[in-house]
N, C-alpha and C positions, 0 to 999 in steps of 0.2 A: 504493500500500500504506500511504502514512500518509497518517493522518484527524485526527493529532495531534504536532505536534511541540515539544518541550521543551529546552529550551536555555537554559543557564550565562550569564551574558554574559562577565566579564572573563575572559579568558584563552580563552574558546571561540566566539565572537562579535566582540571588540574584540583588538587585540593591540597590540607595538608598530609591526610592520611599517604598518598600516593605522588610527593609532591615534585618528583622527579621523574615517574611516568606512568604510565595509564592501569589505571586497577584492572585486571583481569577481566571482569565483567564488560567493563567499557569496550576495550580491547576485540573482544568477541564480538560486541553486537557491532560494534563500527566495522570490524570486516564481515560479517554477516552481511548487513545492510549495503558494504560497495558491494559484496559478490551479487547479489541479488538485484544487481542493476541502480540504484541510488545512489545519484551525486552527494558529494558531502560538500557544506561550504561553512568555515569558519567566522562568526561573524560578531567581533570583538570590537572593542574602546582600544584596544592596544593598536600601536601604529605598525605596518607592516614588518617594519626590522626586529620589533618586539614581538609580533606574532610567530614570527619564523621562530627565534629563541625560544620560545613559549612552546613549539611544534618537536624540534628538536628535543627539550627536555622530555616533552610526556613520553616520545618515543612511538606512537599507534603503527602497528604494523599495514596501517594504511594512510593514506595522505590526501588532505582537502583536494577537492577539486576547485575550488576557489578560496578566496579568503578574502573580507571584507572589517575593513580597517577605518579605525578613528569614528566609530560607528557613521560611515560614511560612504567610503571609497573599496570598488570592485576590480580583484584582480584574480586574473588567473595567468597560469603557466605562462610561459612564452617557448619552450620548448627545448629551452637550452640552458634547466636547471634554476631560471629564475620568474622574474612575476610582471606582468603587464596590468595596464589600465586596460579592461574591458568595457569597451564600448564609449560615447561620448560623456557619460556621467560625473566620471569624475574630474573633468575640465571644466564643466560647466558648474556642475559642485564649487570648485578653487574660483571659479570667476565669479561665485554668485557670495561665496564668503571672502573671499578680498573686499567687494564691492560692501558687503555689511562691515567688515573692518574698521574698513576707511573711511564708513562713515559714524562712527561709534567712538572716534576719539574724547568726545566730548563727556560722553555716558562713561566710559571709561574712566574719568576724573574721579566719578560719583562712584564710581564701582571702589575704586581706590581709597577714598574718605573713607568709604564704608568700610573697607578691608581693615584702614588702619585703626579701627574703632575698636577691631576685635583682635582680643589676647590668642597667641598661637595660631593666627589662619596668613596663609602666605600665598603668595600667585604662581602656580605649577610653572606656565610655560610660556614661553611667547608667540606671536603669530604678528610679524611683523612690524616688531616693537608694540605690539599690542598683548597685555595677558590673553593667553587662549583660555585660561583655565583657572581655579584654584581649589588650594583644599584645605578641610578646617577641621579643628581640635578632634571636635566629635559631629555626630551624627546632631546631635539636638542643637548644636552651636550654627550648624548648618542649616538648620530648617528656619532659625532666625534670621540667617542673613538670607535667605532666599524670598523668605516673605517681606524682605526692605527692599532687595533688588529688584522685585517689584513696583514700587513705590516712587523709586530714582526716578528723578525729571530726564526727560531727553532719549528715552527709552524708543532705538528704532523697533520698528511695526514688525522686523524681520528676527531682532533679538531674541534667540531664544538658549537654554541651555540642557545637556544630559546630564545624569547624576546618578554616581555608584557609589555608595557607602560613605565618603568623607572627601568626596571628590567631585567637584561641578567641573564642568567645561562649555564653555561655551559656543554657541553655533549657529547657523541658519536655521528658521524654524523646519526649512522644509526637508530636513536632511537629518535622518536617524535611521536604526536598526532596520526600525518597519518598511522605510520609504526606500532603503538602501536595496533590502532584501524583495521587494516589492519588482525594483526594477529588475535585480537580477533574474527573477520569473520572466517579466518582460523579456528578457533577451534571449532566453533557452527557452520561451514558450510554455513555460511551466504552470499549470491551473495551480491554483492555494487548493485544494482540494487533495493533493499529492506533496504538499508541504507538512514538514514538521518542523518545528521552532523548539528550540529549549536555551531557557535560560534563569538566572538568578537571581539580579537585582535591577534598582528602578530603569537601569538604560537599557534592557533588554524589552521593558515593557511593549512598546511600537511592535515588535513583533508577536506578541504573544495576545493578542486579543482575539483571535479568533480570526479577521479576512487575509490580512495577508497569507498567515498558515492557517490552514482550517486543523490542524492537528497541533495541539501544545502542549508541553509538560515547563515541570520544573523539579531539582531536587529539594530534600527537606532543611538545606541551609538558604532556600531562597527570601529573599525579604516580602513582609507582608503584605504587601503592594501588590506581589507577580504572585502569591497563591491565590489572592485573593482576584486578583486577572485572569488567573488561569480559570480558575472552578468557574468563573462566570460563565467562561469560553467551551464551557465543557471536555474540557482539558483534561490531563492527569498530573496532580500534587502526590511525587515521589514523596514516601516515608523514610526512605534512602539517602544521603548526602552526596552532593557534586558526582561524579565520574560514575558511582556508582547508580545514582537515579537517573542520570540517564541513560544510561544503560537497559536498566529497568523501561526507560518510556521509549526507547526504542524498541526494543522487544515485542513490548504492547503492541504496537500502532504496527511493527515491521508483521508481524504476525496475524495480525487482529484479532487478539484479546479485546486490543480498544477501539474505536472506532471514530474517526474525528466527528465531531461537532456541525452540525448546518447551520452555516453563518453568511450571510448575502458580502461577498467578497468588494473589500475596497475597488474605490474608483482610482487611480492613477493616473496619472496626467505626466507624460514623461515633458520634461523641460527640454524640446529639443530648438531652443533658439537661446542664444548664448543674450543676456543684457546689452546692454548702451549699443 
């Protein structure tokens, strides 16, 4: 039943029990599911140099068919051991968050103030002398600044951000897990009806509603957000942790134990004309 599977890596993939490579369970159903005909595509927060590292450690005696990075950006093979841009997305992607950048200098002052208001949060990364990102003390420290960053004057209509654990990033609204993974169907022709999604925390969410994958799981380290996503989605919430639950929800759905969800599949609207 899946022709296509999507998966988180840290925390649904890697964990600590297994934290150098893939639990046995996992292992299995991941080559289960390529032999039996099913793309695998990796589809992480980590940027592709860290995905790879990340790929390497676990070790799966099988390997993505694509991997999709900075919960955004679609690559696959190039066929000489390394990884290309598939298709015009992720140009258009880079053109369309330069262009919110560039114009967020200003919003970014306020983001700043804000930053420096609070004890222990610091700015991860930059994107063109601009913070991409930041991350803060804890979890509860972050849900205050999130409901201020709201508030800030100057706030472009396009601003938006992802958020896993103690880590925002910031981004174009239009460009997440769901919308990433959305296109990738797009472009192999793949119905969400033959998708499965699995993931952990709030930036996996976009994927796990039910249209893009009509098939969803997650394991039982996932945050309360995505069981609470998932079960809506008529999903499966592994009792299981990381590597091993999904292990578990592939099995389900690779088998049909489980049986996805009917759910009236996103509309998608591919960006194919680049701005200005």
């Amino acid at each position: 039943m899946i022709r296509l599977l999507s998966t988180d890596f840290d925390g649904t993939l890697a964990d600590t029990i297994y934290p150098e490579h893939c639990s046995p369970s996992l292992d299995r159903e991941l080559s289960e599911a390529v032999r039996g005909g099913s793309l695998w595509a990796v589809n992480t927060g980590r940027s592709l140099e860290s995905a790879l590292d990340g790929l390497r450690g676990l070790g799966a005696s099988v390997s993505p068919d694509y991997i999709l990075t900075n919960e955004r950006h679609i690559h696959k093979p190039d066929g000489k051991g390394g990884w290309l841009d598939y298709g015009e997305w992720n140009e258009i992607c880079r053109v369309h968050h330069d262009l919110l950048f560039k114009e967020s200098g200003t919003f970014f002052e306020h983001i700043s103030k804000l930053v420096d208001s609070y004890e222990g949060v610091s700015f991860q990364q930059h994107y063109k002398g601009i913070p991409e990102g930041l991350v803060a003390a804890s979890e509860e420290q972050l849900d205050q600044i999130i409901s201020e960053l709201g508030a800030l004057p100057g706030k472009p209509e396009d601003f938006h951000y992802q958020r896993s654990n103690i880590y925002l990033r910031f981004c174009h609204r239009s460009y997440d897990k769901g919308s990433a993974l959305a296109e990738l169907s797009r472009l192999i022709d793949m119905p969400s009806s033959e998708i499965l999604a699995v993931g952990d925390h709030q930036n996996d969410l976009p994927m796990l509603f039910g249209d893009v994958a009509a098939m969803v799981a997650c394991p039982s380290n996932s945050h309360t957000s995505v069981k609470d996503a998932v079960s809506k989605a008529g999903g499966h919430v592994s009792e299981l942790p990381a590597g091993e639950g999904t292990a578990e929800a592939i099995h389900l759905y690779r088998t049909g134990k489980k049986s996805p969800s009917e759910k009236r599949n996103r509309e998608v609207v591919f960006k194919d004309q680049l701005p200005g």
